[in-house]
N, C-alpha and C positions, 0 to 999 in steps of 0.2 A: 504494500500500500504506500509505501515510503517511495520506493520509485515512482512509484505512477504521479504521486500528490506535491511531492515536495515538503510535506509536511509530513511529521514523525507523532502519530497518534500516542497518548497516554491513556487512551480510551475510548469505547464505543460505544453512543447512546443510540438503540433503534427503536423504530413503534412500528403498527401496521402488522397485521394477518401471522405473517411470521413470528411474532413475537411473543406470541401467546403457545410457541412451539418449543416446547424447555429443547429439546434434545437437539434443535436446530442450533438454539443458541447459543449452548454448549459447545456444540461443533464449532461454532461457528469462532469462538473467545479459542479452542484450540488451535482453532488453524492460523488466525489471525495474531494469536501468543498477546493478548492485551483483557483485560478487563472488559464487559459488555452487561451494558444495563437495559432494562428496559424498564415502562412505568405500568402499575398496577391500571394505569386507565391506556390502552396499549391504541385506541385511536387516537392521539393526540392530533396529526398529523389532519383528519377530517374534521375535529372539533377548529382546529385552527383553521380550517377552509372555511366551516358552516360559518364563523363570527366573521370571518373578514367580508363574504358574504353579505351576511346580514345587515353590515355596516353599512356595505354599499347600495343595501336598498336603503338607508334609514334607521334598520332595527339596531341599536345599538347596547347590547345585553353585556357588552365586559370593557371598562376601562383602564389604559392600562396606568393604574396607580398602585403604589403597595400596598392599601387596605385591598384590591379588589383577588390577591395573590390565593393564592390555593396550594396547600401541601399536595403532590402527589409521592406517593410508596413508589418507591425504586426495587427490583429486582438485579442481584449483583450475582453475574458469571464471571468466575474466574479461571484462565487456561490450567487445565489437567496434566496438559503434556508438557514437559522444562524441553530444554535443548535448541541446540542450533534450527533453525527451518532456512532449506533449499530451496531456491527456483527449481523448477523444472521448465 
């Protein structure tokens, strides 16, 4: 990922369908060799669409100030596998 990005991840936060897939994302913190989180509310990703949405017609349901904040529970995978990892 380092190649491709130029930037050197200390972690991975993801949502959406997969997420809700422990064994995916397991794999996923092994291959990748980093920490990966996801949140107990794993649309975030479509709730962020529905508001901005909404805004744009008018409905304007979440501001962004720090009373309007909301804890969400995080889920924390950590790589299983230690060692070198190869390209192939």
């Amino acid at each position: 990922m380092h190649e491709d990005s130029g930037v050197r991840l200390s972690k991975l936060k993801i949502d959406g369908g997969m997420a809700n897939n422990k064994l995916f994302v397991q794999m996923l913190s092994d291959i990748v060799g980093i920490n990966v989180s996801t949140p107990s509310l794993c649309e975030t990703t479509a709730l962020g669409v529905a508001l901005a949405a909404g805004k744009a017609k008018g409905i304007d349901l979440f501001q962004l100030k720090d009373d309007n904040e909301f804890e969400i529970e995080m889920n924390s995978y950590t790589p299983r596998i230690r060692g070198q990892r190869r390209r192939k």
